[in-house]
N, C-alpha and C positions, 0 to 999 in steps of 0.2 A: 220606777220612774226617777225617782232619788238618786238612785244608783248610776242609772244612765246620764242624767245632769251633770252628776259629780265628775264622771268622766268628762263629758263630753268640757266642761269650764280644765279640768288637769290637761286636758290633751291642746287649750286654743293658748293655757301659760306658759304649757311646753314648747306650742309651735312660736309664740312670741320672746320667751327666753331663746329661742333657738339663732330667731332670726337676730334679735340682739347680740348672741355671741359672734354669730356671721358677718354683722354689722361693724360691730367692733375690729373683728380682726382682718376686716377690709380696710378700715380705715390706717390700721396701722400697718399694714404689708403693704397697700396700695400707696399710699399718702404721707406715713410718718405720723400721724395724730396721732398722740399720747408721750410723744417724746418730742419735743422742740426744743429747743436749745434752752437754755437760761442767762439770764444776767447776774451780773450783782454791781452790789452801788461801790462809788470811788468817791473819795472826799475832793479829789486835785480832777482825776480821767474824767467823771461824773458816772462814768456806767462803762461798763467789761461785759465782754462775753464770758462766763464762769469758765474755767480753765479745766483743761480735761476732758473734752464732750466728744460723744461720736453720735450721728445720728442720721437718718434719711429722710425727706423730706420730698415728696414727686417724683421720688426715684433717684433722688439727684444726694452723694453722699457729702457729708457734710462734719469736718473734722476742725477741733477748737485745741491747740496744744497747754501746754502749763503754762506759756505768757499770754494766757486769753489770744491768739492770732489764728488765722484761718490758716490752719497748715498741720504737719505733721512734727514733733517733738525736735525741737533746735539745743545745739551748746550757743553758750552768750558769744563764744565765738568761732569762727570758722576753720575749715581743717586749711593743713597746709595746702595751699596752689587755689584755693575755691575762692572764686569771684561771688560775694555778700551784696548783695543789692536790698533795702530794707524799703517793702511801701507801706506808706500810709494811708488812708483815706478812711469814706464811707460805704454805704452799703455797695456804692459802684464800686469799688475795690475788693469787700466783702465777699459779693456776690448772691450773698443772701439765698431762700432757698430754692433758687431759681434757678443756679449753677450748681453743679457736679464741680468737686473739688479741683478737677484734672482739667477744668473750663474756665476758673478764674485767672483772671488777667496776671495775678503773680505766676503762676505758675504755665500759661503760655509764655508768659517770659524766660522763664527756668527753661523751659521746652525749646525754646529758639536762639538759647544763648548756649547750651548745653552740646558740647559735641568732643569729641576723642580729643582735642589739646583744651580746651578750656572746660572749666570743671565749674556751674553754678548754681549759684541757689539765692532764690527771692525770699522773703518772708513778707509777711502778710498781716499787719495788724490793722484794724478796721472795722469799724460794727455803725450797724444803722443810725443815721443822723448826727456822726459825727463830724465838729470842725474843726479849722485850724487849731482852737483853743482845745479840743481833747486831744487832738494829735501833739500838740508841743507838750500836753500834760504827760500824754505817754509817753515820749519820749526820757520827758525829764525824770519818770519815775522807774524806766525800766535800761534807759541809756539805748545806746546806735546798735548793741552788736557785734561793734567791729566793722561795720557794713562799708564795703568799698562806696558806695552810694546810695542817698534814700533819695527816695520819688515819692515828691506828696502829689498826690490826685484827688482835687479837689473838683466839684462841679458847679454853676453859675450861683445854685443858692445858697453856698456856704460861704461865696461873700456876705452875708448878710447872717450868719450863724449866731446865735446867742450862748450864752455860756454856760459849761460844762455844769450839770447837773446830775444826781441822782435820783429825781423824783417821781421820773416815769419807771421805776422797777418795781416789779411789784404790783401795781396799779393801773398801767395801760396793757393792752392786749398782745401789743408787740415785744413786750418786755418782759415776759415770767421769771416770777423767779423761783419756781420750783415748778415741779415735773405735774401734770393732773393725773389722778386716781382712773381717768378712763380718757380713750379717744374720744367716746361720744361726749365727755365732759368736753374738752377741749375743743371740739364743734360747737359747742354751746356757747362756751364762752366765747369764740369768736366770732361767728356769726348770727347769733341771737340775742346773747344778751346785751342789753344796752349797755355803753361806757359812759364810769359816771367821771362827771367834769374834776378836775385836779386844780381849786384854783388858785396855789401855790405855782404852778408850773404856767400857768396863763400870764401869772405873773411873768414869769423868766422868758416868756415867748415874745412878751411886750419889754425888753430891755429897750430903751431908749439909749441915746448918745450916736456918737459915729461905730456905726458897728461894721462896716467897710475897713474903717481906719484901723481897731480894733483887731479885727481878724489879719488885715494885712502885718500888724506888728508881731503875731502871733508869728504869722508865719516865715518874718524876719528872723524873728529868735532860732524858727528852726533851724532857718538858715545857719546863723550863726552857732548851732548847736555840730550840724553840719560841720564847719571851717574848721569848729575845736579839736570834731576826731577824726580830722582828716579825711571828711567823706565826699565827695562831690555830692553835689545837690541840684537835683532837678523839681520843677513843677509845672504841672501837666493840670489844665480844665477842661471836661468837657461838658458841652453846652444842653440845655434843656430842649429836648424834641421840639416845643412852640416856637422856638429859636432861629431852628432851618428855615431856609428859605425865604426868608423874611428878618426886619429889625427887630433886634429887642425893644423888650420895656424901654423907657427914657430912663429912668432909675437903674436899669442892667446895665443900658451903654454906658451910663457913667460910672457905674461901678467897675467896667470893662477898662475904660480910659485909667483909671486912677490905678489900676492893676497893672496894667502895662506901661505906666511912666514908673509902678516903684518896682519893676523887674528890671527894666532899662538901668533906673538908677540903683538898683542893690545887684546889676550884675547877673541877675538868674537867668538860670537856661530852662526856658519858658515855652510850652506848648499849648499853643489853644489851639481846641480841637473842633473851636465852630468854624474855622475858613475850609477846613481840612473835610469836614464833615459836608460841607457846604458845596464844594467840591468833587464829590458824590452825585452820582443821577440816584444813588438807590439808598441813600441817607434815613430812608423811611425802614428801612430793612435792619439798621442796627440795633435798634432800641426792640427790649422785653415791653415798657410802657413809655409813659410821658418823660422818665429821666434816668432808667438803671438799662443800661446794653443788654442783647442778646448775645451770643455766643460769636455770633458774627463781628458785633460789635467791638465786643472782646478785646477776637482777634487782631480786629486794627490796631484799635489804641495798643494791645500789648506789641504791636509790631512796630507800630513809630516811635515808642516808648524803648524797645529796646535798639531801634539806630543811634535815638540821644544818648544812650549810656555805651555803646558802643563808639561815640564821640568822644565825650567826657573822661571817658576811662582810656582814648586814646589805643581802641582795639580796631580793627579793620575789617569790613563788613563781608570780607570774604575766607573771613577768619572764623565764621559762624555757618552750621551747616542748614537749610533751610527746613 
């Protein structure tokens, strides 16, 4: 009887070690869990995607080069005849892991600007929740490129962005900074266990002043970081899905208004993508959720995005193969 027991408890550890290894390696062939990207902290940027990464996520591949950018391995600057276009942004620019690399809006661009006489390439720096103020950091710490043109793509709530921090690496869920010991850990910690409060960084989320005003100077400087190395410079917003169809907040409108008297008055070549969006019968069709595009999505914005620099650059739209 002993004997029998003893098996019968070896045989139900085997069948549940079994299904745990099943488990696991579902997670990571199916899904990516056990390898997500990482962070690490910036004193000036506040947070980077760790440089170097390759990984899959939903199926969808996902590549980080040695300047922390969503993209594949760049020189600082471009071969002879190659048109450098450098974006900026958030995780809309990013694409986070909801796009396949060959689907982010930099590289529909590459894709649509790319043909037998012009030779391009986008680069892609960009990581979740970033604003103006991390993108001028980047800039300032890693310089243009050489970029014939950067395009910051910012979307309606990064007028209102707080300032570049390091605090959530490490410590919130969406930030790791190192790999977990299993997929099903990494299940765990994302959807089970509870997040516990940071109340350093509640601090930072509650900055008081004109942070409109703030982020707009921010994005002045780009500009003018722009003019230095001779880059044309575009900015591109697009609007939060609660947005279509209807007015924004009062606090958006006027944050809209005060944007577009200081593009007017600093000269920018300016795209907002709510009339454009609005515009649309099937405006509900672009958006993954409430504020990051779907593939469709994308494709627009990379496609009016790439008429303006085919403006700006003074190139002729039949000069691109579609």
């Amino acid at each position: 009887m002993i004997d029998s027991a003893m098996q019968v408890k070896v045989m139900l550890i085997a069948v549940c070690l079994g299904l745990l290894i099943a488990l696991e390696v579902g997670l990571r062939i199916l899904y990516g869990f056990g390898n997500p990207l990482i962070y690490i902290g910036d004193t000036s940027i506040g947070y980077l995607l760790a440089p170097k990464q390759r990984t899959r996520r939903n199926g969808n591949y996902i590549e980080i080069n040695e300047y922390s950018m969503r993209g594949a391995p760049v020189q600082k600057t471009p071969q002879e005849k190659t048109t450098r276009v450098f974006l900026l942004g958030d995780s809309i620019a990013n694409g986070g892991w909801w796009t396949d690399q060959k689907n982010t809006i930099s590289n529909l661009i590459m894709q649509s600007l790319t043909s037998t006489e012009l030779s391009a390439e986008v680069l892609n720096a960009s990581a979740n929740s970033w604003g103006p103020r991390n993108e001028l950091a980047y800039l300032e710490k890693f310089g243009t490129f050489s970029a014939q043109a950067i395009v910051l793509l910012i979307n309606t709530d990064d007028l209102f962005a707080t300032a570049p921090t390091s605090l959530p690496v490490g410590r919130e869920k969406n930030y790791p900074d190192k790999k977990p010991p299993l997929a099903l850990v990494e299940v765990y910690q994302r959807y089970v266990q509870k997040s516990k409060p940071i109340p350093e960084l509640e601090i930072v989320r509650q900055e008081g002043g004109d942070r409109v005003g703030i982020n707009l100077e921010a994005i002045a400087k780009i500009q003018d970081i722009a003019t230095q190395n001779n880059s044309k410079f575009i900015l591109a917003m697009t609007p939060l899905k609660r947005e279509l169809g209807k007015p924004s907040r009062d606090y958006e409108i006027k944050a809209r208004a005060r944007l577009d008297e200081f593009t007017k008055a600093k000269l920018i070549n300016y795209i907002d993508f709510l009339p454009l969006f609005n515009g649309r019968q099937d405006f509900d069709t672009l958006y993954h959720d409430h504020i990051h595009l779907n593939l469709q999505g994308n494709k627009f914005v990379s496609e009016v995005i790439k008429q303006s620099l085919l403006e700006v650059l003074e190139q002729k739209s039949s000069y691109i193969l579609q």
